[in-house]
N, C-alpha and C positions, 0 to 999 in steps of 0.2 A: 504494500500500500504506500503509496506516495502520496506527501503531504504539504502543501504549499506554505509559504509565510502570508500571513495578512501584509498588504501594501498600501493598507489604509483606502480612506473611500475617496479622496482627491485624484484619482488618475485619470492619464491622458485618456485610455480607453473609455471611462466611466464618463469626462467631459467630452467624447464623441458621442457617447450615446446619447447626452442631455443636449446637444446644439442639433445633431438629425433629428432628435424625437421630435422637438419642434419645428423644423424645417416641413418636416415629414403631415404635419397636424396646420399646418397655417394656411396653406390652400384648400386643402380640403375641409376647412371652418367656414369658410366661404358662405357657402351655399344657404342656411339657414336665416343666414341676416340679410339675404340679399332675395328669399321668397316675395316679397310687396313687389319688387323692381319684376323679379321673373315670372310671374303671376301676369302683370301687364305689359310684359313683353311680346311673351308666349299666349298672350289671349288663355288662361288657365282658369278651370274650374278649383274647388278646395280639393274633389276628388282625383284633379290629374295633380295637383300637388300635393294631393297623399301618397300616391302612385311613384313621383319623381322621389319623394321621401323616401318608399320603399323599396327600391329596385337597387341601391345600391347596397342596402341589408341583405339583400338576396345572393348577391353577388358573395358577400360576406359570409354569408351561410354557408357557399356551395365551396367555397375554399379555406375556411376555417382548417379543416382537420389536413388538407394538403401543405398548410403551410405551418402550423404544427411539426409533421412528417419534416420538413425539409429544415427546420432549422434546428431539430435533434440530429439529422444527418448533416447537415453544412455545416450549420454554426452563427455567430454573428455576421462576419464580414459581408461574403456573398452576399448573401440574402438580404440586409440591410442597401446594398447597392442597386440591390433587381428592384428594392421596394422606392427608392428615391428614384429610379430610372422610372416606374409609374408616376411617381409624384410629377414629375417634370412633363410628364406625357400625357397626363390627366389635365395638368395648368394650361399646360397650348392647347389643348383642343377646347378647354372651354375659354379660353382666350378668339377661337375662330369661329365658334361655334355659332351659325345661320339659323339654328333652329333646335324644339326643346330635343329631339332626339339626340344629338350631335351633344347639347350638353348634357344629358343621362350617361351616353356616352364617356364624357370626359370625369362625373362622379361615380361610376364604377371604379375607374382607374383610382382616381381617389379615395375611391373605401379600400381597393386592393392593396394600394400602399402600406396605408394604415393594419391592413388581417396582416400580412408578410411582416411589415417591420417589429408589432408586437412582442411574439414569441421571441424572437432570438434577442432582442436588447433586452427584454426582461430578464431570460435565463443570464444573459451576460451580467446581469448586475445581482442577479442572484448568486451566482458561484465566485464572482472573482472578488466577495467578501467573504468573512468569517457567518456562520448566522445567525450570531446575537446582531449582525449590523446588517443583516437583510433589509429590515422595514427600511433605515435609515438611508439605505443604497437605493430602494425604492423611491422614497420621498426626492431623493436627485432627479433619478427618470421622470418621475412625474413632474419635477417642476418647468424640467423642460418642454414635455406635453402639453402642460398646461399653459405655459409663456405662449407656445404654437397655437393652440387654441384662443388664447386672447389676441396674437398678433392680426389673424386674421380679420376678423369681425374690426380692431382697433388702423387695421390697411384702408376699411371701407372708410372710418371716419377723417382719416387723414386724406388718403388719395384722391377719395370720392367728395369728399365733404369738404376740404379746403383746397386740395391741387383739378379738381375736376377732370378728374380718370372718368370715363365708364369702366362700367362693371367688366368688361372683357377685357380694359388693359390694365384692370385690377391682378386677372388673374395673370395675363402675361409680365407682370411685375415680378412673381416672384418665382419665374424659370431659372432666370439668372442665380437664384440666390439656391435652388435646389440644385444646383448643377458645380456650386461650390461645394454643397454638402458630399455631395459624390466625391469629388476631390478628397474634401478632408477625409473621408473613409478611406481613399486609395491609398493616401499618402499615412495616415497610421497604423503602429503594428500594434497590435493589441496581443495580449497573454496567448498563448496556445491552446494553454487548457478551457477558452471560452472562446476560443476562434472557433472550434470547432472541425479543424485537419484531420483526417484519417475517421471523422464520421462523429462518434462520441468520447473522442478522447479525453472530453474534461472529466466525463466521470469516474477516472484512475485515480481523482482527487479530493472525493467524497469519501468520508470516513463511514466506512463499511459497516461498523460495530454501531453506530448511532441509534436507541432502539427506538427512539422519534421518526425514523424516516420512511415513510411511505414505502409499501410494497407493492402495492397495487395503484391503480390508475383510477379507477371503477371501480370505487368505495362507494358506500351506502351516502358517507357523510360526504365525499366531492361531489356525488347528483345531486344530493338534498344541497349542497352550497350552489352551485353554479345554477339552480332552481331558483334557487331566493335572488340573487343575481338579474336570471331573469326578468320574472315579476316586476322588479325595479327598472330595468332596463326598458320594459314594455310602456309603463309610466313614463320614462325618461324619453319613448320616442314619439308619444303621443303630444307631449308637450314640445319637443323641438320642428314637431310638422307646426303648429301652429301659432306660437308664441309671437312670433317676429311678426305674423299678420293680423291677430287678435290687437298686439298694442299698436300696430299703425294705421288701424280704419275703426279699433272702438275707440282705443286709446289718446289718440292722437302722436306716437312718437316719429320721429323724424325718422332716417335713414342713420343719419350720426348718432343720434340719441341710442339708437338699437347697436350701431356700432360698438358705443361705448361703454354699455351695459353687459353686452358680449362679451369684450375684450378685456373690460380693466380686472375682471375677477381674476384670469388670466396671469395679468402682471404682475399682481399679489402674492399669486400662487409660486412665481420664485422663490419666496421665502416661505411661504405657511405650509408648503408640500411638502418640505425639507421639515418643520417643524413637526407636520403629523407623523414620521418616521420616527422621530424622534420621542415624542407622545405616547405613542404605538406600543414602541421598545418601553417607555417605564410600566405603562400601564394597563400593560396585554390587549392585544390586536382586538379581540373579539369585545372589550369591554370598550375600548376606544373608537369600533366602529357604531358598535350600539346609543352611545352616548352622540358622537358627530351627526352621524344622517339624522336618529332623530331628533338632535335641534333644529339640522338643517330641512325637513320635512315638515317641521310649522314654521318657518322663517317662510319656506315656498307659500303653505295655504295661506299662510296673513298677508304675502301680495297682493294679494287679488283685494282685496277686504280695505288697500289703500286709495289715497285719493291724490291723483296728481302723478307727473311722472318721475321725481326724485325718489320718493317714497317707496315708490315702487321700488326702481331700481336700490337703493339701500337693502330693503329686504330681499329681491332677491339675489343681489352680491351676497348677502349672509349665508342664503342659502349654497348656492355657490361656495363659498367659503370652506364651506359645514362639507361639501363631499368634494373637495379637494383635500384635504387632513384626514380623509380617511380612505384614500386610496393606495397609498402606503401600504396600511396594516392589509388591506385588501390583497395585495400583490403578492404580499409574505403569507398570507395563508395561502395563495395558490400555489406559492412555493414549497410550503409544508404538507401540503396533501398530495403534491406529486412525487412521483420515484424520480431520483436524481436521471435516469438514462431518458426520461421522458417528460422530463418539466417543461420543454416546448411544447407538445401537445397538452400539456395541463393548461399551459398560459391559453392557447389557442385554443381548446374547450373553452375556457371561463371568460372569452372573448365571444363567444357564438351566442349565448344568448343575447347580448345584444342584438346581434343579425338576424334571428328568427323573429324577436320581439319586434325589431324593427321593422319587418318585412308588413305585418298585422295592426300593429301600434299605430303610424298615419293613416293606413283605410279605413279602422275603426275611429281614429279620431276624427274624420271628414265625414263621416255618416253621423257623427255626433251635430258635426258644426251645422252641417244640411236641417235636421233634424230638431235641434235645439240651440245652436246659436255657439259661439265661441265658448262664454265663460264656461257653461259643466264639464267639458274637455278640462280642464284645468284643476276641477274639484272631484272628478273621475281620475286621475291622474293620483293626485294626494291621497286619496282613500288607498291605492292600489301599493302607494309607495309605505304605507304603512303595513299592510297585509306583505308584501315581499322582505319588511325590517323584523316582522316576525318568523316569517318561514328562517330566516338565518340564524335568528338566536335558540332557536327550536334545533338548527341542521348542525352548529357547528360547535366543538368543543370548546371546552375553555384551553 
């Protein structure tokens, strides 16, 4: 058995994975604050924007477990380079895009980014720590994530909003800046035992004798977690089909406004994402994720309940907040419930629920809006997000 030194969680490898993650997540944030604009571009019912919502979860679904598969066999590097090489090919086309097909088109490639690049930077930042500092190697990747996801949504309010981009050389803005990321991958060597050379070699570096460590893949408690998961995620896409259009034709918010409500949770999340790792590690994963969402699960329903558009956004930045700092702990249990030769497909399972949910979650919430109008979409949402915060403390150990 061979056994590595810890090299602390400062390394070059670890800061490739936090500047791609987010490279990886900023274009492809696009889409959701930019529904009003594509709506009346596209001449779109709620129904074909529930649709254009879910076609990229589908996409998600159907390569979930292949991409899984390939970055327990590859590793990091590769596979992180094929997922920015979508990233870049996803931005131009919906940079040229003539019509909504053309841009459905270009948000597949953008979800595929995103399924491919998961799995393998996660396991990378899973293994090339010790795991008492898993969560907190977590809270890095995510803060990168999440910076990418704010940048997005925060490109519309500046580019759009004070330099007068259209939406389409919104997206060809940040080709350039994915095609750097590529670079920085080519150009770093990262550890061996998390590159992933000769298939699964890192796992030579997992202590055997561990009696914490996962045997199996398909435990009772990883379906009842990646379940509860689900649920939430279902919630989570009910609301990202229609938010952006609810606050800009009940609400009144701008283009910018949505931007910046999007994005700044985002910026925050540099520091607070690294904080819930940290949180996580004193105060055990599963307690610290119980206590975050559900703050952050009445911070979302008492949005709605405000008046004016600050207000709003305040609450829901908290909410926002509330499941940033708990995605951390979130990562390290997928890490702990998977067997070391296979924690790419663990990542990559507890990835798919999003995709299925997503797939259902905008066409149910468009028969909703048809049906009864924007706001119960949103209180339909909440209820669900509390029934999935108990399937988890129900599925998962202490």
């Amino acid at each position: 058995m061979v056994e590595r030194k810890s090299t602390g969680l400062f390394t070059l490898g670890i800061l490739s994975m936090i500047v791609t993650h987010a490279l990886v997540h900023a274009a492809g944030n696009l889409r959701s604050t930019l529904y009003p604009i594509l709506m009346n571009e596209f001449q779109l019912t709620n129904f074909q924007i529930g649709i254009i919502a879910a076609v990229p979860p589908l996409t998600q679904a159907v390569f979930s477990i292949p991409a899984g598969w390939v970055s327990d066999r590859y590793g990091a590097k590769k596979i992180i380079i094929a997922s920015l090489v979508m990233a870049g090919t996803g931005a131009l086309l919906a940079g040229v895009a003539a019509n909504a097909w053309v841009y459905i088109l270009a948000s597949v490639f953008l979800t595929l980014t995103s399924t491919f690049y998961h799995p393998p930077s996660h396991v990378y930042c899973a293994i090339a720590v010790p795991k008492d500092d898993r969560a907190k190697a977590m809270g890095m990747l995510n803060a990168g994530g999440t910076f990418g996801i704010s940048l997005g949504p925060l490109s519309i309010t500046v580019l759009m909003g004070m330099l007068f981009f259209t939406w389409r050389q919104l997206y060809l803005f940040w080709v350039p800046l994915i095609l750097l990321g590529i670079v920085l991958m080519l150009v770093v060597k990262t550890d061996k035992y998390v590159n992933g050379e000769n298939g699964n070699a890192h796992t030579e570096h997992v202590e055997e004798s561990d009696p914490d460590e996962a045997e199996s893949l398909l435990t009772r408690e990883f379906i009842t977690y990646i379940s509860s998961r689900g649920v939430r995620m279902f919630a989570g896409s009910m609301l990202g089909a229609f938010l952006s259009i609810y606050l800009s034709t009940v609400r009144g918010f701008t283009i910018s406004q949505l931007g910046l409500m999007f994005g700044i949770g985002g910026v925050f999340g540099l520091v607070i994402s690294p904080i819930g790792g940290y949180m996580a590690t004193r105060f055990g994963e599963k307690r610290w994720i119980l206590f975050s969402q559900g703050v952050g699960t009445v911070f979302l329903i008492g949005a709605f309940f405000t008046s004016g558009v600050y207000p709003f956004i305040a609450m829901y930045l908290a909410y926002r907040f509330c499941g940033i700092i708990s995605m951390p702990a979130m990562a390290a249990i997928t890490a702990r419930l998977s067997p070391p030769g296979q924690m790419g497909m663990g990542f990559a399972l507890s990835f798919m629920p999003s995709a299925i949910t997503g797939i259902v979650g905008p066409v149910f919430a468009a028969w909703i809006a048809d049906s009864y109008g924007y706001f119960p979409i949103f209180m339909v949402a909440g209820v669900i997000l509390v029934l999935g915060l108990g399937l988890f403390a129900l599925a998962v150990k202490d």
